[in-house]
PDB file of N, CA, C and O in Angstrom:
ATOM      1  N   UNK A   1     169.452 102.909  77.858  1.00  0.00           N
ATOM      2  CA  UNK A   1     169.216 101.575  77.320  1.00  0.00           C
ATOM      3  C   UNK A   1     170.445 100.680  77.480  1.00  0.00           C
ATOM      4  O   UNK A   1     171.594 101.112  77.391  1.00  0.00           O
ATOM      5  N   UNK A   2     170.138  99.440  77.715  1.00  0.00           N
ATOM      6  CA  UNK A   2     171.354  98.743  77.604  1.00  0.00           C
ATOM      7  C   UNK A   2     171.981  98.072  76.674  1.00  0.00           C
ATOM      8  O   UNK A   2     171.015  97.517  76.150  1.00  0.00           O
ATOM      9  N   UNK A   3     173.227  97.590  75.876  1.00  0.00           N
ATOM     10  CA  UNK A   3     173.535  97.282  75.055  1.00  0.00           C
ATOM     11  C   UNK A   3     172.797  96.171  73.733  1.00  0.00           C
ATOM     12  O   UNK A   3     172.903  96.156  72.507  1.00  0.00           O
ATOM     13  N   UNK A   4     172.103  95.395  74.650  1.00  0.00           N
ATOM     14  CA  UNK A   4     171.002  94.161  74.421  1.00  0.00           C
ATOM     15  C   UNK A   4     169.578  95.278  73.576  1.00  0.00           C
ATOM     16  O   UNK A   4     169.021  95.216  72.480  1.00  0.00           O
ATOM     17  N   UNK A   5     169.455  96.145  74.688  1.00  0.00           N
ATOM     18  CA  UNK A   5     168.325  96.551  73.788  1.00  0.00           C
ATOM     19  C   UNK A   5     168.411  97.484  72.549  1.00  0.00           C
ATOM     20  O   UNK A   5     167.529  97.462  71.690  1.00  0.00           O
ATOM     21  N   UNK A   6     169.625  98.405  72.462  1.00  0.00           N
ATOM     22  CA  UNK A   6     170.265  98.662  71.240  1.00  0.00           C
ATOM     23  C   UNK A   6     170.958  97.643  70.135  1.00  0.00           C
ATOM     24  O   UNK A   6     171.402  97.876  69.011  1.00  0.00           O
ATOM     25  N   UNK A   7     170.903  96.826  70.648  1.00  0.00           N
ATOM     26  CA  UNK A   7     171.429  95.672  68.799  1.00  0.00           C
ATOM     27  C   UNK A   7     169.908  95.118  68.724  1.00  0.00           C
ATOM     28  O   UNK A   7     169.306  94.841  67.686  1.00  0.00           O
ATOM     29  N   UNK A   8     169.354  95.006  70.221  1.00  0.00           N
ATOM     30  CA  UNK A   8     167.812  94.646  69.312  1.00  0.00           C
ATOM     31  C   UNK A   8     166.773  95.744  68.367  1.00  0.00           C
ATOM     32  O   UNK A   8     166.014  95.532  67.421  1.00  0.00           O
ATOM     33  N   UNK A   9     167.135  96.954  69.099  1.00  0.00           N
ATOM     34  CA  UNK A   9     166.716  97.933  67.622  1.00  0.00           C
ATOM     35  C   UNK A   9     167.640  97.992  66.673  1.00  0.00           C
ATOM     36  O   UNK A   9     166.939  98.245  65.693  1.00  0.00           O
ATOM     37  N   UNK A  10     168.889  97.923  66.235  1.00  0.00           N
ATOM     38  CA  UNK A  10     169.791  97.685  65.318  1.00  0.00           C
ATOM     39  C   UNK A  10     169.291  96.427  64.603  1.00  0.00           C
ATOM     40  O   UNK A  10     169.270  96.244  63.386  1.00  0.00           O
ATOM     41  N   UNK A  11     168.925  95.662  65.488  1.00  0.00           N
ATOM     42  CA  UNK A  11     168.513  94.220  64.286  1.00  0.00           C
ATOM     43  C   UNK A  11     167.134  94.681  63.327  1.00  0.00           C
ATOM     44  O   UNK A  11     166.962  94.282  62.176  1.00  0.00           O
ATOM     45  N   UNK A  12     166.288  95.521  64.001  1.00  0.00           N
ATOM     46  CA  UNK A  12     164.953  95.568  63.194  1.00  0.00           C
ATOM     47  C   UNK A  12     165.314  96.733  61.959  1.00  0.00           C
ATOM     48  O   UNK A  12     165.014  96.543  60.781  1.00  0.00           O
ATOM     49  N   UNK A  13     165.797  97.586  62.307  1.00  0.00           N
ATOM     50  CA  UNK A  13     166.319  98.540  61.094  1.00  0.00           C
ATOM     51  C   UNK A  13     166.821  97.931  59.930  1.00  0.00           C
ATOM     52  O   UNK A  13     167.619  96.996  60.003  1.00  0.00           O
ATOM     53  N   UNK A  14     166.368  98.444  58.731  1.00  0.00           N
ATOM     54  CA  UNK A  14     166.755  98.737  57.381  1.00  0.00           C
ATOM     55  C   UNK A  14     166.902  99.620  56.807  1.00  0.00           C
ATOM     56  O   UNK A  14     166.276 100.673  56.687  1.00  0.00           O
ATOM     57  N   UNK A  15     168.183  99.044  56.209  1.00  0.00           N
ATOM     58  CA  UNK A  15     168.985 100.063  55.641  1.00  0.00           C
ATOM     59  C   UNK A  15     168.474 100.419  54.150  1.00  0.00           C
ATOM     60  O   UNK A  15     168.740  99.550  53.320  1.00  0.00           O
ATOM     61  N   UNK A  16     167.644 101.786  53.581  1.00  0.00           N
ATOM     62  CA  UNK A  16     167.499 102.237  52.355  1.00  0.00           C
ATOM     63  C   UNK A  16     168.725 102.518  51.026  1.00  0.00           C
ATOM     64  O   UNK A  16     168.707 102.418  49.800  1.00  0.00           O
ATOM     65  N   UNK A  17     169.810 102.942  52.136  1.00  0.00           N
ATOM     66  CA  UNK A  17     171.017 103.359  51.771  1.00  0.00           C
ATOM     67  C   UNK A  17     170.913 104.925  51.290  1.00  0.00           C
ATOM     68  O   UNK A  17     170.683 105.657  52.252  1.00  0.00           O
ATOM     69  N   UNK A  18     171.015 105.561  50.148  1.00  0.00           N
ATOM     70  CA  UNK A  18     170.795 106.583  49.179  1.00  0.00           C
ATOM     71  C   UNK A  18     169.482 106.443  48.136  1.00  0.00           C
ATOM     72  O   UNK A  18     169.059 107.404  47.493  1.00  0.00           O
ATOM     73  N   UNK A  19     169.073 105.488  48.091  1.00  0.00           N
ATOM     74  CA  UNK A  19     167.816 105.889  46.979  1.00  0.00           C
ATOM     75  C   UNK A  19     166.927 106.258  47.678  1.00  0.00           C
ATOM     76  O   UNK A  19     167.114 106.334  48.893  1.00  0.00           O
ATOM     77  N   UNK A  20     165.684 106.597  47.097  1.00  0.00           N
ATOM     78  CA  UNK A  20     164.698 107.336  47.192  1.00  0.00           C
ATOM     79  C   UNK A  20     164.042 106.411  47.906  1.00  0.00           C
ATOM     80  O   UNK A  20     164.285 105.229  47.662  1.00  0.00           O
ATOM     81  N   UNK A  21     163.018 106.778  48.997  1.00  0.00           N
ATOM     82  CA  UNK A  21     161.966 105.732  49.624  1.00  0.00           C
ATOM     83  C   UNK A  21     161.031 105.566  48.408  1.00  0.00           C
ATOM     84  O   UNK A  21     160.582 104.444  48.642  1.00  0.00           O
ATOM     85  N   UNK A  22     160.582 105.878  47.515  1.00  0.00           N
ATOM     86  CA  UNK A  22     159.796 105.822  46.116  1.00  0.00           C
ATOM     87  C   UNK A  22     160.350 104.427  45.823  1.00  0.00           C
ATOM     88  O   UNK A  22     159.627 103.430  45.823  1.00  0.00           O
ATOM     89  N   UNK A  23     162.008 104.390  45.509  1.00  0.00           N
ATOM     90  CA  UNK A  23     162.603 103.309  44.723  1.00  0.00           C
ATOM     91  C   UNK A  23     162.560 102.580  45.647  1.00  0.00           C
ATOM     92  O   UNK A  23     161.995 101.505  45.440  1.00  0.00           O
ATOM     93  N   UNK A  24     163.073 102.813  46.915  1.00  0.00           N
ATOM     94  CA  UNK A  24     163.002 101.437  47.835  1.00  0.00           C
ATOM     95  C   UNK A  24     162.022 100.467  47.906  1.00  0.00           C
ATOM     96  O   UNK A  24     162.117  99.287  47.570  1.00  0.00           O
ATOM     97  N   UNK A  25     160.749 101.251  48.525  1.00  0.00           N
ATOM     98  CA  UNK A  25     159.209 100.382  48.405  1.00  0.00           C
ATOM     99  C   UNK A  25     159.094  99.997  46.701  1.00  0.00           C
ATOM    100  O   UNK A  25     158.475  98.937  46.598  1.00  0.00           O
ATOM    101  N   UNK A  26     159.381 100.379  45.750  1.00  0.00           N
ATOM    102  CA  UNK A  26     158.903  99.830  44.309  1.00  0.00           C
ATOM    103  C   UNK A  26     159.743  98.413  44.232  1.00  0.00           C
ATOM    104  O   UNK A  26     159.431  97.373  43.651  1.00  0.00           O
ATOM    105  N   UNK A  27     160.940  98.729  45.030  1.00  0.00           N
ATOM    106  CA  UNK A  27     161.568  97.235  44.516  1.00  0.00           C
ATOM    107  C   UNK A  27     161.428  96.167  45.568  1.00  0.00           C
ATOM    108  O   UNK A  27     161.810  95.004  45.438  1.00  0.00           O
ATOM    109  N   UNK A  28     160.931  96.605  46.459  1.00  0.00           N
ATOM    110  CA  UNK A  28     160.319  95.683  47.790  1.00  0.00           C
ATOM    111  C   UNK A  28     159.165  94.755  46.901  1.00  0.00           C
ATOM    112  O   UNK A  28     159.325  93.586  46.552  1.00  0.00           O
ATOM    113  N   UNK A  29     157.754  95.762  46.595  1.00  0.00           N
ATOM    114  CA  UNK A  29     156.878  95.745  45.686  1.00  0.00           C
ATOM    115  C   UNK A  29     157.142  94.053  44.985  1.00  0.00           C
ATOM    116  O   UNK A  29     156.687  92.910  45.011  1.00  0.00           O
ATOM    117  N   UNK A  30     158.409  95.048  44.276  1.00  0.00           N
ATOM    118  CA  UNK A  30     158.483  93.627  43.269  1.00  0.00           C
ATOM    119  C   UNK A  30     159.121  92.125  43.539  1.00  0.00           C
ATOM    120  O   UNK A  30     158.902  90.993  43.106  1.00  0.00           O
ATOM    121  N   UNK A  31     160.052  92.741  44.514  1.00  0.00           N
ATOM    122  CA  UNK A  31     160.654  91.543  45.302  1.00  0.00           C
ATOM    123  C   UNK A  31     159.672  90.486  45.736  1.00  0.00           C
ATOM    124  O   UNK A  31     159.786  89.275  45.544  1.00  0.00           O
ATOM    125  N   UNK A  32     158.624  91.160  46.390  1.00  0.00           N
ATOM    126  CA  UNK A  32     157.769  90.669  47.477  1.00  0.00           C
ATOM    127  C   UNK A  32     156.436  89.516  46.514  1.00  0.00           C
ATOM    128  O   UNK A  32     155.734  88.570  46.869  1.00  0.00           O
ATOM    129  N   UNK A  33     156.616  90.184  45.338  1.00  0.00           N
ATOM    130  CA  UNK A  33     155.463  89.815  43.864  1.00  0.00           C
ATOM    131  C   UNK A  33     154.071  90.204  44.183  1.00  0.00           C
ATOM    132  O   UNK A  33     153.073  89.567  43.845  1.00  0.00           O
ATOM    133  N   UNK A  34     154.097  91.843  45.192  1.00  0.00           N
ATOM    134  CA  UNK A  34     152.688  92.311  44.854  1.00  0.00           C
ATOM    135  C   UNK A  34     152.562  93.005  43.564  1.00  0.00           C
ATOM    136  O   UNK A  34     151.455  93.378  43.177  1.00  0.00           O
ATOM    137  N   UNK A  35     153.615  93.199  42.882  1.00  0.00           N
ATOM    138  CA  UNK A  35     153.396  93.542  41.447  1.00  0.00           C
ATOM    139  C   UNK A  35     154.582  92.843  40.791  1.00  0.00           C
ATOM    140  O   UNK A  35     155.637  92.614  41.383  1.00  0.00           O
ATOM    141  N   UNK A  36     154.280  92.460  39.278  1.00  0.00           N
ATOM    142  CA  UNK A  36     155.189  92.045  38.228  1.00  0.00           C
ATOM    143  C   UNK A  36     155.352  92.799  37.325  1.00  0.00           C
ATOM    144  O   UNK A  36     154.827  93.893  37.117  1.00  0.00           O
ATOM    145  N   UNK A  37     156.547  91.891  36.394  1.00  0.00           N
ATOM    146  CA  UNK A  37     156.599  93.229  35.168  1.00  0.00           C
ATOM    147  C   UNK A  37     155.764  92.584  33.959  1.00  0.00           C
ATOM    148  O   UNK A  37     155.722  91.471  33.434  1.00  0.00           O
ATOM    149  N   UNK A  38     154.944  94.146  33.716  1.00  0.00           N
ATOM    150  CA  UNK A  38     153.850  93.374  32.874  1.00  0.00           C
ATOM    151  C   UNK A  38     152.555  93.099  33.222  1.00  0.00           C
ATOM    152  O   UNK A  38     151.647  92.558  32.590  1.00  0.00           O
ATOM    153  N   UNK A  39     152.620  93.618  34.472  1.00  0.00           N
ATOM    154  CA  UNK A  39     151.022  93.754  34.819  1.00  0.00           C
ATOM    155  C   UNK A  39     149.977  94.975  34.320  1.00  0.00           C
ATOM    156  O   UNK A  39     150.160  96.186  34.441  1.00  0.00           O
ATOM    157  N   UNK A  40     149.006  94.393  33.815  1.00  0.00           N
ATOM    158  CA  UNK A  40     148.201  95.647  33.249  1.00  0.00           C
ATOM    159  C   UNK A  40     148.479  97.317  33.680  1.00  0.00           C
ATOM    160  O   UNK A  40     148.569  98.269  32.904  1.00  0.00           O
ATOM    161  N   UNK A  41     148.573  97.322  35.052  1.00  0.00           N
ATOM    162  CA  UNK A  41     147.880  98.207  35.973  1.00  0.00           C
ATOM    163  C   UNK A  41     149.960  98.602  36.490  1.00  0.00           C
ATOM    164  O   UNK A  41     150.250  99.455  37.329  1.00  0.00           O
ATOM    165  N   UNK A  42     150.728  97.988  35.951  1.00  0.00           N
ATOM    166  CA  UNK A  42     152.014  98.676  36.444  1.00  0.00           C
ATOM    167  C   UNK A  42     152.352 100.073  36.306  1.00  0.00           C
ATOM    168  O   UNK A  42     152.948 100.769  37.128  1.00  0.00           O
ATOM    169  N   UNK A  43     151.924 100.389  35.224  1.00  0.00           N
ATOM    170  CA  UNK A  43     152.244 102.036  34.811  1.00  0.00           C
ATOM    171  C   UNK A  43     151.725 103.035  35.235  1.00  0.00           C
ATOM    172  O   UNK A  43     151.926 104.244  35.127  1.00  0.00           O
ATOM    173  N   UNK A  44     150.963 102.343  35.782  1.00  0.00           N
ATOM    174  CA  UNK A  44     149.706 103.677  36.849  1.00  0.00           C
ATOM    175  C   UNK A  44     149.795 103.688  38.296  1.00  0.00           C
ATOM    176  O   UNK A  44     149.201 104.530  38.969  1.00  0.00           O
ATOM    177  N   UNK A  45     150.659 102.602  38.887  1.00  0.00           N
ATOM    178  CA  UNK A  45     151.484 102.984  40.140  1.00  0.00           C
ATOM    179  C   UNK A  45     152.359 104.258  40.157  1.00  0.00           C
ATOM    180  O   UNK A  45     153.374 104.526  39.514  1.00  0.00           O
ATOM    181  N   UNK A  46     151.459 105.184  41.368  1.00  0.00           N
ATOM    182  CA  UNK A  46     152.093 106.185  41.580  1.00  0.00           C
ATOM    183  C   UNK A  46     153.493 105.857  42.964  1.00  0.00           C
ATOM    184  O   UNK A  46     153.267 105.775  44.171  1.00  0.00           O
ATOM    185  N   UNK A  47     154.269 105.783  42.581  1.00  0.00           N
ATOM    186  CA  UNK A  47     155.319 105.092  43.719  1.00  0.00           C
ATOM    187  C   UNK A  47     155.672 105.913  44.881  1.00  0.00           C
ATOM    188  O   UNK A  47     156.196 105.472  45.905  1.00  0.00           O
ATOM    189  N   UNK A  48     155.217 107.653  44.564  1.00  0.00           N
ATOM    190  CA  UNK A  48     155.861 108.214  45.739  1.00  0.00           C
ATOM    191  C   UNK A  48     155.234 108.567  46.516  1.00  0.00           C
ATOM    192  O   UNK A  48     155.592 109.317  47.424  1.00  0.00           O
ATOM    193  N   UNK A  49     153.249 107.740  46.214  1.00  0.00           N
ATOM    194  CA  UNK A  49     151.984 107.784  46.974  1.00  0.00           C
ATOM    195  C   UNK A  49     152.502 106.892  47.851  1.00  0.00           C
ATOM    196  O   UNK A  49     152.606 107.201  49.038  1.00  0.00           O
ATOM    197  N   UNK A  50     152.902 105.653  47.382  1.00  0.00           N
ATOM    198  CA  UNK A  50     152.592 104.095  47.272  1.00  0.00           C
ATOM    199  C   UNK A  50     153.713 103.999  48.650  1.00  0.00           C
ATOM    200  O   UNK A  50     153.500 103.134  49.499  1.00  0.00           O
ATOM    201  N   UNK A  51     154.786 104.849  48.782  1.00  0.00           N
ATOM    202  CA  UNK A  51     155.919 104.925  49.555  1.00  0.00           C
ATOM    203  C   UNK A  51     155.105 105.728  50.769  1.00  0.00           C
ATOM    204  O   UNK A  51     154.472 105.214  51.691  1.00  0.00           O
ATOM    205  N   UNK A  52     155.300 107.052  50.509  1.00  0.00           N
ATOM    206  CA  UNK A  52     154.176 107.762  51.363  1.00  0.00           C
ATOM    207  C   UNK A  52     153.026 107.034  52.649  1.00  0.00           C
ATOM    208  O   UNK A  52     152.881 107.443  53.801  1.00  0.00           O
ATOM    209  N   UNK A  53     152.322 105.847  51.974  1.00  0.00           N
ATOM    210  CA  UNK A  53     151.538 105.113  52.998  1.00  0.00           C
ATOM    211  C   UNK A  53     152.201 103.916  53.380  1.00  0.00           C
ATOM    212  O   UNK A  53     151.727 103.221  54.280  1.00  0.00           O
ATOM    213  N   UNK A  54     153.296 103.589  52.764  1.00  0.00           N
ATOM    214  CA  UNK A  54     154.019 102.885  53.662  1.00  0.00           C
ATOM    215  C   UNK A  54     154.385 103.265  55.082  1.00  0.00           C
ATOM    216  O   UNK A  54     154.381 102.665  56.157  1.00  0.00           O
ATOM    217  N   UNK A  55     154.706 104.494  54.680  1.00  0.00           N
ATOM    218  CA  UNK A  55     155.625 105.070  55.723  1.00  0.00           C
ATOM    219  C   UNK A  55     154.742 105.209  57.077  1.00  0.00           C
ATOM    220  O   UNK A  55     155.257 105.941  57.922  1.00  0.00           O
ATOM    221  N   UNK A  56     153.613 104.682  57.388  1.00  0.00           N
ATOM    222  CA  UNK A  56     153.058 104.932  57.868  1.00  0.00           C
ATOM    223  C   UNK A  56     153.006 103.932  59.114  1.00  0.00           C
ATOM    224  O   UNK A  56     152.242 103.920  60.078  1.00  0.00           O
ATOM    225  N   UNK A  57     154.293 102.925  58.703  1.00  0.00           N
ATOM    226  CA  UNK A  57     154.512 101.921  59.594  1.00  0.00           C
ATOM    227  C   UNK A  57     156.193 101.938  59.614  1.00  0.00           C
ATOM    228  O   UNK A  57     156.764 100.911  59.248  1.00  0.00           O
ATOM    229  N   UNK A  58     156.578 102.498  59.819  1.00  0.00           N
ATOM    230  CA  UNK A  58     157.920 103.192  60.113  1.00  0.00           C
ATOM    231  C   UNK A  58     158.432 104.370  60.360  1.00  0.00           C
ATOM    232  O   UNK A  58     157.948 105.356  59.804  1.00  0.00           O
ATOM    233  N   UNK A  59     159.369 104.474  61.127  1.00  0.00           N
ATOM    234  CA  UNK A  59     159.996 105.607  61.471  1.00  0.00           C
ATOM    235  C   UNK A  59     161.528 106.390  60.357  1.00  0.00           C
ATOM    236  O   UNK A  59     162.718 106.234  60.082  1.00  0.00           O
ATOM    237  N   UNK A  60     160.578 107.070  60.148  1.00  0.00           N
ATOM    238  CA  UNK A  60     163.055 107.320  58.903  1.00  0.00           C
ATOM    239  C   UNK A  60     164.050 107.917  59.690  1.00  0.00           C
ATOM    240  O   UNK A  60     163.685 108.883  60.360  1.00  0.00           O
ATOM    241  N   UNK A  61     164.921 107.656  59.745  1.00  0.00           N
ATOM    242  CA  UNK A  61     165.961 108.057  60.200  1.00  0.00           C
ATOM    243  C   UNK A  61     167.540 107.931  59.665  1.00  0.00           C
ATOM    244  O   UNK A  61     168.241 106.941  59.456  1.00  0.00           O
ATOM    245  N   UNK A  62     167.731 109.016  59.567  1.00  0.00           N
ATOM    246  CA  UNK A  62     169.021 109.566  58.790  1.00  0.00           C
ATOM    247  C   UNK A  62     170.378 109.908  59.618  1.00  0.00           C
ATOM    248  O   UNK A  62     170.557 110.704  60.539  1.00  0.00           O
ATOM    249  N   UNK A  63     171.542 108.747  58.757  1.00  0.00           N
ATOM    250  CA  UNK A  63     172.932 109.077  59.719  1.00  0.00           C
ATOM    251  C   UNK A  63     173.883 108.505  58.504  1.00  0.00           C
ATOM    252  O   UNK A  63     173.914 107.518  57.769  1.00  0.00           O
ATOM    253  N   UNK A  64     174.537 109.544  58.696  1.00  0.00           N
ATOM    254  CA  UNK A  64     175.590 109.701  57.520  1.00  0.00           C
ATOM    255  C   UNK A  64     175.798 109.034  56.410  1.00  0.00           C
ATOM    256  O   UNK A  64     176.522 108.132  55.990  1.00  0.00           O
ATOM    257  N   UNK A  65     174.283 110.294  55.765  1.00  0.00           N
ATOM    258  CA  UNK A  65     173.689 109.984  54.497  1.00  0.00           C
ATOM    259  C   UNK A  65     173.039 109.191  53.752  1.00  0.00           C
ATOM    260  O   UNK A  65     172.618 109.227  52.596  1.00  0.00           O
ATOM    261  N   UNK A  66     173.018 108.277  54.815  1.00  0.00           N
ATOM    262  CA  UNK A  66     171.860 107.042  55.000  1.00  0.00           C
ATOM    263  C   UNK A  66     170.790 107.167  55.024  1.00  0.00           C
ATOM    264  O   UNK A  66     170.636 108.360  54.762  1.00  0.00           O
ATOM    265  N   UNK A  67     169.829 106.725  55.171  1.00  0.00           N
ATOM    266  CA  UNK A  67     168.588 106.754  55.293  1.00  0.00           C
ATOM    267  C   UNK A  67     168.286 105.199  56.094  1.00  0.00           C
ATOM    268  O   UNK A  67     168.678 104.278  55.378  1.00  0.00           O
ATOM    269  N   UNK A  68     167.791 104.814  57.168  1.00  0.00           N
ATOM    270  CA  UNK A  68     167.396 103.552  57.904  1.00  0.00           C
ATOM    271  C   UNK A  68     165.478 103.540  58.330  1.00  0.00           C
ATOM    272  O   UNK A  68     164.726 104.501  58.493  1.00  0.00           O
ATOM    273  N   UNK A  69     165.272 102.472  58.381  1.00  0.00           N
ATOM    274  CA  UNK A  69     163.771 102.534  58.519  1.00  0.00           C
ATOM    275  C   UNK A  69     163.360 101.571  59.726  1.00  0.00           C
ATOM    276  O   UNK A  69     163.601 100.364  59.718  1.00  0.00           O
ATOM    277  N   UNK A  70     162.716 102.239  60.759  1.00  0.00           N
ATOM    278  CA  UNK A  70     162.831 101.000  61.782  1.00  0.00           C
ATOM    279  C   UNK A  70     161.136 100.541  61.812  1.00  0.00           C
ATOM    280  O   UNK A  70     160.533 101.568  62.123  1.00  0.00           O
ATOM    281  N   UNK A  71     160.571  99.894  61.698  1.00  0.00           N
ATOM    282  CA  UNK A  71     159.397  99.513  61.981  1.00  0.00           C
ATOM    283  C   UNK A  71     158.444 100.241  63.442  1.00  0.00           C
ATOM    284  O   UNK A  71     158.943 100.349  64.562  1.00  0.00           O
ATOM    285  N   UNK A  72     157.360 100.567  63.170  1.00  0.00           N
ATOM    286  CA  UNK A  72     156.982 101.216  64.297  1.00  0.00           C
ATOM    287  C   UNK A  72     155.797 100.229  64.532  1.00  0.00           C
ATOM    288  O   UNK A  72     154.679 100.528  64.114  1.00  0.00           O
ATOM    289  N   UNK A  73     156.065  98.831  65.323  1.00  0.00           N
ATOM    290  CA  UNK A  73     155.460  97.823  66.700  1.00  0.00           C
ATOM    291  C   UNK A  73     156.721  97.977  67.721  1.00  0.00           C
ATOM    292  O   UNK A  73     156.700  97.418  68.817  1.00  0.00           O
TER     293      UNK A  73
END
């Protein structure tokens, strides 16, 4: 690959850091305002389902102790 096309996969990656993909997607979740605090139905989000089918549009990948998520289009 050439340098161009490695910072263009470097640009699409995100970084999880150390938390859990559970915590990551929950605070996306809330960031994003498909859920608030205080919604009826908050406490019955299972988060490490809810992460789980995320993942289903990304790739994980792990480098020194990281965790990065690149989108899979």
């Amino acid at each position: 690959p050439t340098a161009d096309q490695v910072e263009e996969v470097a640009d699409m990656m995100m970084c999880v850091g150390d938390q859990s993909l559970a915590d990551y997607f929950m605070e996306q979740a809330y960031d994003c305002g498909f859920v608030q605090n205080g919604d009826t139905l908050e406490s019955y989000i299972d988060w490490e389902h809810y992460a789980r089918e995320c993942m289903y549009d990304y790739t994980e990948l792990t480098y020194g102790g990281d965790t990065y998520l690149l989108p899979n289009y």
